[in-house]
N, C-alpha and C positions, 0 to 999 in steps of 0.2 A: 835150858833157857827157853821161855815162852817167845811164841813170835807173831807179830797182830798180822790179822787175817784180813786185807780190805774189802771190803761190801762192794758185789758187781754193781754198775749202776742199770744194765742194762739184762734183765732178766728175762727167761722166756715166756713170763706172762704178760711185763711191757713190752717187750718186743709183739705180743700177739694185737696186744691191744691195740698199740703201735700203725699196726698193717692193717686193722680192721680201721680204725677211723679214717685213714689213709683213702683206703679202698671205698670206705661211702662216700667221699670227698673228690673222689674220681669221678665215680655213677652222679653224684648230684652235678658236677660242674659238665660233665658230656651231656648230662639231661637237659641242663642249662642251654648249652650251646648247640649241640647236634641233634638231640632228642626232637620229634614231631610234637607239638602241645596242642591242634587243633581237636574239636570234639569232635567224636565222631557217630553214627547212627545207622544202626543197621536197616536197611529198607526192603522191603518187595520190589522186585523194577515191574512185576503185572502189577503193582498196584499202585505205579505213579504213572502220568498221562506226560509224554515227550512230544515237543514239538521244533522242529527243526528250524532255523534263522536261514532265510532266501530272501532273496535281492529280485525284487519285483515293480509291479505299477504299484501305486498308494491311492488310492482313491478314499477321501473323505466322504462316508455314506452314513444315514440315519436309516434305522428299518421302524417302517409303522405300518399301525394296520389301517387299511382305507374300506369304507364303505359304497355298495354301487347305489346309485342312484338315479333317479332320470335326470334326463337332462334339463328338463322345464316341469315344472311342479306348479299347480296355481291352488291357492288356499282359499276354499269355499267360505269367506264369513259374513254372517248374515246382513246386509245394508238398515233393513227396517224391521224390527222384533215383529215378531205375532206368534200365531198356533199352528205347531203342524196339522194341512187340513188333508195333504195328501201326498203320498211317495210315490214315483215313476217308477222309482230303477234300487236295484243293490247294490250295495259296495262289493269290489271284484268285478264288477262287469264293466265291458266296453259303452263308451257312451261319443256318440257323435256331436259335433261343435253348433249348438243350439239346442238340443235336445230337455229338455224340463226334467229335473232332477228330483224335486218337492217344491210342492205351493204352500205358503203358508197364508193364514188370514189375519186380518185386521180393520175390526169395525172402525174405530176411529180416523183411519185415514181411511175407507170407503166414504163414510160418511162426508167428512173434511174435501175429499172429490165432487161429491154431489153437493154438497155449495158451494162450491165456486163453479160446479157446470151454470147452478143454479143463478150466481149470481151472474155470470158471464150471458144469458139469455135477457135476463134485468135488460143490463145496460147494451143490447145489441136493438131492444123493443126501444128503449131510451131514446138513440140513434136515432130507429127510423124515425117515430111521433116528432122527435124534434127536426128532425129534415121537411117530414109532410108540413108541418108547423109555419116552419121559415118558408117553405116554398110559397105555402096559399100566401102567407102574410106579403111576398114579394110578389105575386102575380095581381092582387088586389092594390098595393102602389104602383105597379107598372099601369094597371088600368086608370087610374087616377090620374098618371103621369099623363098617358094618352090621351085624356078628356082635357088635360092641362093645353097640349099641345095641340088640340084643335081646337079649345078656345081662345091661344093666341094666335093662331092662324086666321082667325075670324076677325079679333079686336083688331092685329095687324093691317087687314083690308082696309077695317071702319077705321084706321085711325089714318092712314092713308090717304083716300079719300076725303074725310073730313080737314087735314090740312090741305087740302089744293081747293077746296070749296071756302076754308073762312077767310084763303088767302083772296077770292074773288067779290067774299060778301055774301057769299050764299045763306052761310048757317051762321050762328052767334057761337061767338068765342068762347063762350058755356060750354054749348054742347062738344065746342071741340077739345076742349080740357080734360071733358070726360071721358069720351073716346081714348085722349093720349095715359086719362090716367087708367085707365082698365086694361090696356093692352101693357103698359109698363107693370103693374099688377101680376098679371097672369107671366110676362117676362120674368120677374122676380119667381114665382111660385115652381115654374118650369126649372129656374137655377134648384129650388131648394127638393122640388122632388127630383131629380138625376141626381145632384149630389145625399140624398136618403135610398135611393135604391142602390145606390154604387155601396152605402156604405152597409146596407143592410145585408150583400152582399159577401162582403166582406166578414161579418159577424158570423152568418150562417157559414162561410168558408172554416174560418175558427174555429166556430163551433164542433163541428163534425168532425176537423181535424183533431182537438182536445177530445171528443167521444173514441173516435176511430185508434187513435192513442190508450187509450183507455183499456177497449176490449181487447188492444194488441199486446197488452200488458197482463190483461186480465187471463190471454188464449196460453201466454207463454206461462202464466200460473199455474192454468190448466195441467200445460204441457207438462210442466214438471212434478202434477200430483200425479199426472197419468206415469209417467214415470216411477214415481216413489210407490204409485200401484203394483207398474211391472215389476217392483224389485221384490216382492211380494214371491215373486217364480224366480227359481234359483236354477241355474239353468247352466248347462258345458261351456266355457269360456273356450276347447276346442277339442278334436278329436282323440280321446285318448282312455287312462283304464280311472274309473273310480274308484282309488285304492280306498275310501277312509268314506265313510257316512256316519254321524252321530247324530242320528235324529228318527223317535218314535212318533206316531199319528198321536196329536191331540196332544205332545208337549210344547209346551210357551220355549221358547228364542227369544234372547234378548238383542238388540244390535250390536252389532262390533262382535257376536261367537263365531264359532268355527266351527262348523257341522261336517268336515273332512277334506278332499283337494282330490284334482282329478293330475294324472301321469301320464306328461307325454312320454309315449316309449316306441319314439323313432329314434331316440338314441339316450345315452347313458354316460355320466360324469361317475366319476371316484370322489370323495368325500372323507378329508381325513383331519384327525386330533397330532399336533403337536408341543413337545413339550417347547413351554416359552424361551427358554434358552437357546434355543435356534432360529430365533425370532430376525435374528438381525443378517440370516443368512440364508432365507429362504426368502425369493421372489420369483416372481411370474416369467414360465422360460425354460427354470430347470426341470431337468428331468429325472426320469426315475425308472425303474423294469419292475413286474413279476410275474411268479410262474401260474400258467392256468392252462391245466390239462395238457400237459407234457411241453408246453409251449413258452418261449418268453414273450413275452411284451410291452411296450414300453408305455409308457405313459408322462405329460408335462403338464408342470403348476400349470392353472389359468389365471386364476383367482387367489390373493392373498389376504384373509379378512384379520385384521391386525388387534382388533379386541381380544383380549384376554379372558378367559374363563375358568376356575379351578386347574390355574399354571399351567392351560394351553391355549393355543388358537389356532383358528380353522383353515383348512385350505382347500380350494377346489378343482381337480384332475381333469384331464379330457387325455383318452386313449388317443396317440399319437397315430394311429395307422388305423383307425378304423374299428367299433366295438366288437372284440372278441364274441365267434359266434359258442352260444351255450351259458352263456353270461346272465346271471337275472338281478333284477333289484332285491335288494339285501344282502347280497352275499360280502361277504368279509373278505377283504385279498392284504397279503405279506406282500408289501411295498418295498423296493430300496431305493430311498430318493437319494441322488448323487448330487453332495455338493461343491464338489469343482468335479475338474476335467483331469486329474491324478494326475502323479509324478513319481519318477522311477526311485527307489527306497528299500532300505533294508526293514525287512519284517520279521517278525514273531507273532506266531499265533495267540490268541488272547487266551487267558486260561484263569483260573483263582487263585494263583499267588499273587498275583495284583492286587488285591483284598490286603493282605500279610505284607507285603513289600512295597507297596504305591509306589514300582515299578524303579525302585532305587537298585535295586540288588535280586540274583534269579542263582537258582544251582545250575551249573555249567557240565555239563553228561562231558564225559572224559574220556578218546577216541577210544580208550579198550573199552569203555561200556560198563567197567564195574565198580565206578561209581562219580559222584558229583559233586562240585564242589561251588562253594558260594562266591560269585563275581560282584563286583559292583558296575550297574550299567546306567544309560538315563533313556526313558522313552521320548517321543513326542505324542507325535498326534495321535487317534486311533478311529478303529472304525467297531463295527460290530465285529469282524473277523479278526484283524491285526492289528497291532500298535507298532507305529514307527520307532525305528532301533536307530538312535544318534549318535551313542557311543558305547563302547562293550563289550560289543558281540560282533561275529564277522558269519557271512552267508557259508550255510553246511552245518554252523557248529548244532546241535543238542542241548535245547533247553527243557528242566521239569517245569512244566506249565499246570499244574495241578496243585492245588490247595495247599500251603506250607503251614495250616496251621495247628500242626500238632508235632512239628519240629522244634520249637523254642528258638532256641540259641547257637542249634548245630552250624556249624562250619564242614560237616562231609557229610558225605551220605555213601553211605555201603550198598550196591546193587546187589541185591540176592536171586 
């Protein structure tokens, strides 16, 4: 008799199959859970730049370049145009304070002098003829006056006289009327010449003073062509170097050009461009160092010129201690103007992952040194040197401060 044979359910090929999906379902759920997933990247360590996080001053500093200059500069430009007629001196050379620098000419104000000398001689001849004039005309009523005055001195007697005589009977009361009228006469004539010479007097007082007005008006015209002659000579405003001459014999100047400017060089300011964003933080006071010839030095704003020009503006230095000997004008000095007085802070050196990272996140060196891994931090402020470290990072640790931008997306880095 047949007997049914039942079918295993579990055979040694499910059974394989079995353990093998089993066992991939291990590996992915431990890769899951325990496995590392971060990326990783192998690097050179010679060929990233480490800079170490230390707990320091913070000093907010701008570094610019400052130019030396004089200290007093005066710009030679020409007051009245003409021709160059003739040159003293060269540019480069020392010139003493009055010394003639170039003459130039100009016919039209010579000439424009010579009349008004001209007319000022006019009206000085004017003057006198009119003074000699009024005099005679006053010394010829003064005589008049005086013949006035001795023929009432005379009719006075006769009239005198003749009233004590018609009062007796002597003479007729005719003759005495005449006498009283010639002496009242010559009384009237006497009022009217004192009051003509007082006022004639007076006229020629006037007059001479309106003349005298006149040529005082006329002297100070003078004064001022002769002046507008002298500017004619261009001449050292004071002792120092004629950096700058632009002017050939026998070329025309117009007024108001600039033919160079003489250097005082008893001392010397620094002269420097900033960008205008530090505009509202730079004033007169602060200071600033640099190095010259093994030495520091310091230097403070004086001068703050607040115009803008191609996103900067000016400012003007005086060497705090005295101009550094060996210093010349022109030279170019690396400035660092300090703008506060610092405060204690954790740092990190500046470096170009800051380009890559704008300073949100840095690879953090990990104490064995073989390799680094990505933190998240936040800076603050910074200088040329450091950015201040707010949160992060703590003093000692290793950061790569060196360009991340050929890392992508990494999360480690492998020191090799």
């Amino acid at each position: 008799m047949d007997r049914v044979i039942e079918k295993k359910k579990y055979t040694p090929k499910k059974i394989a199959i079995i353990a093998a999906v089993a066992l991939v379902m291990v590996v992915v759920i431990y890769n899951l859970l325990f496995a590392e997933h971060t990326s990783k990247l192998n690097v050179e360590a010679q060929r990233v730049t480490m800079g170490t996080v230390q707990e320091g001053m913070f000093q907010e500093f701008i570094a610019v370049d400052g130019s030396v200059d004089p200290l007093k500069t005066f710009f030679l430009d020409i007051t009245e145009g003409g021709r160059v007629e003739k040159i003293y001196t060269d540019d480069g050379k020392m010139v003493e304070k009055g010394d003639t620098i170039l003459k130039l000419s100009n016919t039209t104000l010579q000439i424009d002098f010579m009349t008004r000398e001209t007319q000022l001689y006019d009206l000085m001849n004017e003057r006198q003829n009119s003074e000699i004039l009024m005099k005679q005309d006053q010394i010829r009523k003064m005589n008049e006056l005086a013949e006035i005055e001795y023929n009432l001195t005379t009719a006075e007697r006769t009239y005198s006289r003749n009233k004590m005589l018609v009062a007796e009977g002597a003479i007729s009361k005719e003759e005495y009327e005449t006498a009283k009228d010639n002496y009242q006469y010559l009384k009237r004539r006497r009022e009217l010449g004192e009051r003509s010479v007082k006022q004639d007097a007076q006229l020629m007082e006037d007059r001479l003073r309106q003349l005298d007005e006149s040529i005082r008006r006329m002297q100070a015209n003078i004064n001022m062509a002769r002046n507008t002659l002298n500017n004619l000579y261009v001449v050292a405003p004071f002792t120092g170097q004629l950096s700058t001459l632009k002017a050939e014999v026998g070329e025309s100047k117009a007024a108001g050009e600039n033919i160079g400017q003489v250097d005082d060089l008893n001392g010397y300011k620094v002269k420097a461009n900033i960008d205008e964003h530090y505009i509202s933080k730079i004033y007169p006071g602060l200071t600033g160092n640099f190095d010259f010839n093994g030495k520091t030095y310091q230097v403070k704003v004086s001068k703050v010129f607040p115009e803008v020009q191609n996103n900067t503006f000016q400012v003007d230095m005086e060497f705090a201690e005295g101009t550094p000997e060996g210093i010349r004008r022109g030279q170019t000095l690396q400035l660092k103007l300090n703008l506060n007085d610092g405060s204690k802070a954790v740092l990190l050196p500046r470096g170009g992952f800051y380009q890559s990272t704008g300073g949100n996140w840095v690879f953090v060196v990990d104490k064995s040194g073989t390799f680094a891994e990505k933190r998240a931090i936040k800076l603050g402020r910074q200088n040329p040197n450091y950015y201040e470290v707010i949160e992060g990072l703590q003093p000692g640790e290793k950061v790569i401060v060196s360009s991340y931008d050929s890392y992508g997306d990494i999360d480690r880095l492998e020191l090799k």
